[in-house]
N, CA, C and O atoms as CSV, one atom per row, in Angstrom:
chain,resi,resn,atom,element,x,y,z
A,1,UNK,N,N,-75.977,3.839,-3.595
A,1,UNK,CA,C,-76.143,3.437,-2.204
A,1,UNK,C,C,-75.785,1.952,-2.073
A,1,UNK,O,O,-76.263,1.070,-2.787
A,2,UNK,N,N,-74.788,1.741,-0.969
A,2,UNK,CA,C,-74.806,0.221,-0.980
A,2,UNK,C,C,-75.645,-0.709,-0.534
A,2,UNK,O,O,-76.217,-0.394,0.510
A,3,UNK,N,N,-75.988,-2.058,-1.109
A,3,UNK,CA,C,-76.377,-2.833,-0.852
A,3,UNK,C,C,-76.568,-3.747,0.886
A,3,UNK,O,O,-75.893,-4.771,0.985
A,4,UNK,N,N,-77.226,-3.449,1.820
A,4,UNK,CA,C,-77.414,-3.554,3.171
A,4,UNK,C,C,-77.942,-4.796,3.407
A,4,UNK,O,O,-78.179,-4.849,4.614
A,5,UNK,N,N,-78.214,-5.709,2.929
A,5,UNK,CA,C,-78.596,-6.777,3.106
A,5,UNK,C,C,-78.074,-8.118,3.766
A,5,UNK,O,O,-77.087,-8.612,3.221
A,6,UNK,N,N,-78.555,-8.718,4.770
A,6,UNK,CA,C,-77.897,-9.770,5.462
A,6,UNK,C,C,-78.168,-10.717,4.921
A,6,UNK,O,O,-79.347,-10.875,4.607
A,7,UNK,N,N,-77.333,-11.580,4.644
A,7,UNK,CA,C,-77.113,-13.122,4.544
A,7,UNK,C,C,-78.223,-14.387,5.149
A,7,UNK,O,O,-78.015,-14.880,6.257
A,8,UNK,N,N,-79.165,-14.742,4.464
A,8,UNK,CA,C,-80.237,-15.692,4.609
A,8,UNK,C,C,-79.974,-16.905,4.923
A,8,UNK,O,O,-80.728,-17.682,5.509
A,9,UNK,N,N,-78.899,-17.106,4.543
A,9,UNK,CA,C,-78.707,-18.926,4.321
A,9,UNK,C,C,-76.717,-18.753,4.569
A,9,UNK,O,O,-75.938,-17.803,4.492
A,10,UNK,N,N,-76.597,-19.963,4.825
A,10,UNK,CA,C,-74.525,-20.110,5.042
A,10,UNK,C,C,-74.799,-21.477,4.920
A,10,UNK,O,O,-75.844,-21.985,5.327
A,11,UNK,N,N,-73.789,-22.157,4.308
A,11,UNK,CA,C,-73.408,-23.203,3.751
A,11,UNK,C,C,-71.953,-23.908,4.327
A,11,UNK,O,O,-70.842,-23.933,3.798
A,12,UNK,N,N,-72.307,-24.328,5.302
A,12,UNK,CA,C,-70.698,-24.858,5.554
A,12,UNK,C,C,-70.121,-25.908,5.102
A,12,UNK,O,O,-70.860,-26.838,5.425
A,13,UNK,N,N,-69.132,-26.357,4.479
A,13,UNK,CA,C,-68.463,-27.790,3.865
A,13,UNK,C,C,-66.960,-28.058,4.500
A,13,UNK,O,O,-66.099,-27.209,4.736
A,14,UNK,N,N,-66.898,-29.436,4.701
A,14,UNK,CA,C,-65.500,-29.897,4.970
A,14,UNK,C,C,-65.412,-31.308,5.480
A,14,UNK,O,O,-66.396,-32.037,5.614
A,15,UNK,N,N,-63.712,-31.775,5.858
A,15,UNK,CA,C,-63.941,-33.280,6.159
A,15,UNK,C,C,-65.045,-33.358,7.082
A,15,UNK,O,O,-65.804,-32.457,7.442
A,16,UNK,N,N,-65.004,-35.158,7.564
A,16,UNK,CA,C,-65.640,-35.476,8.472
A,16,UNK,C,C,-64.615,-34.905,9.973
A,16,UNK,O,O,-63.437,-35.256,10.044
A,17,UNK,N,N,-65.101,-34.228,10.819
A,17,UNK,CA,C,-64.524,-34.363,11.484
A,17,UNK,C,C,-63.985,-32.900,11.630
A,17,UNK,O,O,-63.259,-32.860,12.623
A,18,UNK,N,N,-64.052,-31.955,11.149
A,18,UNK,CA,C,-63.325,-30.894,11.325
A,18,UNK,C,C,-63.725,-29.904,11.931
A,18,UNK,O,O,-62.860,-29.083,12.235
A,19,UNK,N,N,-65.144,-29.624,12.321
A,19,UNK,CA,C,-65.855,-29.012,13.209
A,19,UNK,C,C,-67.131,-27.633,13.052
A,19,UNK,O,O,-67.433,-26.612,13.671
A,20,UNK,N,N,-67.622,-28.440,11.727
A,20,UNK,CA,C,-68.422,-27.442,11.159
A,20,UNK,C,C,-69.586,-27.668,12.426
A,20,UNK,O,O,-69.527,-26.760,13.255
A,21,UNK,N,N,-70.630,-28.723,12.717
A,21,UNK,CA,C,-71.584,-28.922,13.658
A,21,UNK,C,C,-70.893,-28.208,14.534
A,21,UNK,O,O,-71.518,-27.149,14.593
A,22,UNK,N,N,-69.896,-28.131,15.321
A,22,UNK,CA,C,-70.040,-27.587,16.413
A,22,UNK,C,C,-69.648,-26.164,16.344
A,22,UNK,O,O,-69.808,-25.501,17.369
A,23,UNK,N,N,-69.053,-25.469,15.070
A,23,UNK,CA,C,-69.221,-24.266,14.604
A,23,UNK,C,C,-70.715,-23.523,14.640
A,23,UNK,O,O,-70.886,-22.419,15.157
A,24,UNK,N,N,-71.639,-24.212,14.085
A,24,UNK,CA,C,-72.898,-23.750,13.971
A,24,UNK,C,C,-73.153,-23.797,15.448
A,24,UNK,O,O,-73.303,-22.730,16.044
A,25,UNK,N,N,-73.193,-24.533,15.865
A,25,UNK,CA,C,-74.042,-24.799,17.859
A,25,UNK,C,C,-73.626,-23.586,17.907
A,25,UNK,O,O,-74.495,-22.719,17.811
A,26,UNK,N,N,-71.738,-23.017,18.118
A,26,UNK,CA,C,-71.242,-21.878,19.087
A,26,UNK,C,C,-72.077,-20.477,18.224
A,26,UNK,O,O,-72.514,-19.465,18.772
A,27,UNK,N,N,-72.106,-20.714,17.164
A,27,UNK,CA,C,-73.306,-19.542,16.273
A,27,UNK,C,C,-74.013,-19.221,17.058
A,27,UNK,O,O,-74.041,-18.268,17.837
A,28,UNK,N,N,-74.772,-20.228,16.827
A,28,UNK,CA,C,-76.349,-20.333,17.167
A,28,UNK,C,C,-76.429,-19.863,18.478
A,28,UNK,O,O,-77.236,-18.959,18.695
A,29,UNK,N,N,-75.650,-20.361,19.533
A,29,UNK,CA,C,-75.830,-19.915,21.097
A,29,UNK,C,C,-75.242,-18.484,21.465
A,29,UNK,O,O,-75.491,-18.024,22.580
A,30,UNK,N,N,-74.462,-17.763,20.553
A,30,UNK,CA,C,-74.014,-16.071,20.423
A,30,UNK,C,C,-74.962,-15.605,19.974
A,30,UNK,O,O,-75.023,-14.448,20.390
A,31,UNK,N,N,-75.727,-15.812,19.382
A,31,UNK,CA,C,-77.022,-14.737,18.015
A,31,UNK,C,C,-78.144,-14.339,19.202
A,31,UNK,O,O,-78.752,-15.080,19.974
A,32,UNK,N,N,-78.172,-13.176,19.077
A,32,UNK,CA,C,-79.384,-12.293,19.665
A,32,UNK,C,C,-80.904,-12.310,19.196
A,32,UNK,O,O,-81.781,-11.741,19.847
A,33,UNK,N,N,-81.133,-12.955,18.102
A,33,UNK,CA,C,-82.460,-13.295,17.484
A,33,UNK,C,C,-82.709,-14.948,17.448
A,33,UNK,O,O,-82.016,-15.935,17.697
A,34,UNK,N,N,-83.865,-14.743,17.071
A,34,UNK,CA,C,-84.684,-16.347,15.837
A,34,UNK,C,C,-83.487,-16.790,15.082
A,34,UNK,O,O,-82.800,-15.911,14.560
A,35,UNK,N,N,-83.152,-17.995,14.956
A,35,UNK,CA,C,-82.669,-18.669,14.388
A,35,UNK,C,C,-83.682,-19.781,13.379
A,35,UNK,O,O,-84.846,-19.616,13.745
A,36,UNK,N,N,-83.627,-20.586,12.519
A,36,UNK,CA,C,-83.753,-21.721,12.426
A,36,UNK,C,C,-82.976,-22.361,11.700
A,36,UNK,O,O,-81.874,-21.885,11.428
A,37,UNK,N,N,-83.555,-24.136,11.004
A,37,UNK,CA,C,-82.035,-24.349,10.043
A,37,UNK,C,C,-82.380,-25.833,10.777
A,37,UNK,O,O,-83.321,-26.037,11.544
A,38,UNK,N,N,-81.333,-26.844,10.323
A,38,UNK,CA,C,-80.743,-27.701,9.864
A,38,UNK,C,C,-79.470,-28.255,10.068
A,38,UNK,O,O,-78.746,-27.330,9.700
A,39,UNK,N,N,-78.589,-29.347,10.486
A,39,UNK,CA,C,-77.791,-29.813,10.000
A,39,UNK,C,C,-78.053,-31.230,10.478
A,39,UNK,O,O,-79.020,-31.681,11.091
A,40,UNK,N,N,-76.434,-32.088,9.842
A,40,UNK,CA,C,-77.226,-33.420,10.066
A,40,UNK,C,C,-75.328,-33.914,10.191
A,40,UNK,O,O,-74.280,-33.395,9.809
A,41,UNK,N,N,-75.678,-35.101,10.893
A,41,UNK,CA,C,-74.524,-35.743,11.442
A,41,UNK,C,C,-74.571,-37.045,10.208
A,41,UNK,O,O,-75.256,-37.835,9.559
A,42,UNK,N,N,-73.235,-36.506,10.521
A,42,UNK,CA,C,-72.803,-38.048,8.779
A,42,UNK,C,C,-72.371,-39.018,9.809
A,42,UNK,O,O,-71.748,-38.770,10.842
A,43,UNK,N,N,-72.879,-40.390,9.288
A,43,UNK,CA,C,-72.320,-41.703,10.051
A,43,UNK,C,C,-70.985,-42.354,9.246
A,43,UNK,O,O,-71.009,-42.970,8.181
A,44,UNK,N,N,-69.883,-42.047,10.032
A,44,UNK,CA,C,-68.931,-42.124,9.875
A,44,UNK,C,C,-68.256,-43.711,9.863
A,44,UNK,O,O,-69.089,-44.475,10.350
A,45,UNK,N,N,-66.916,-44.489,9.428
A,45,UNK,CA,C,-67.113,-45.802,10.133
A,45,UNK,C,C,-66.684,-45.905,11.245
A,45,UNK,O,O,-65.760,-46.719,11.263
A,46,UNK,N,N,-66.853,-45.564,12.011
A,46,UNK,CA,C,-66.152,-45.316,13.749
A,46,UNK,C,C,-67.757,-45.658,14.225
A,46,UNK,O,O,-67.761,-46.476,15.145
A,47,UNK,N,N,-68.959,-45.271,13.857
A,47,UNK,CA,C,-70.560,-45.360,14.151
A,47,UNK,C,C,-70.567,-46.935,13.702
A,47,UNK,O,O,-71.616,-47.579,13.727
């Protein structure tokens, strides 16, 4: 029988700038349940 299990945790990586934060937001605001979690804005030298 296969394995049915959803995914707990996602890990996103990449430059500064390429659009993982606002990947997660458009997630987060499609999902039909509880969410929670984390991310964090890197201070870039443009900040």
């Amino acid at each position: 029988m296969a394995d049915k299990t959803t995914p707990k945790n996602i890990l996103f990586i990449g430059s500064p700038g390429c659009g993982k934060s606002t990947l997660i937001e458009k997630i987060v605001q499609r999902m039909n349940r509880p969410c929670n979690g984390f991310f964090t804005n890197d201070k870039t030298d443009e900040d």
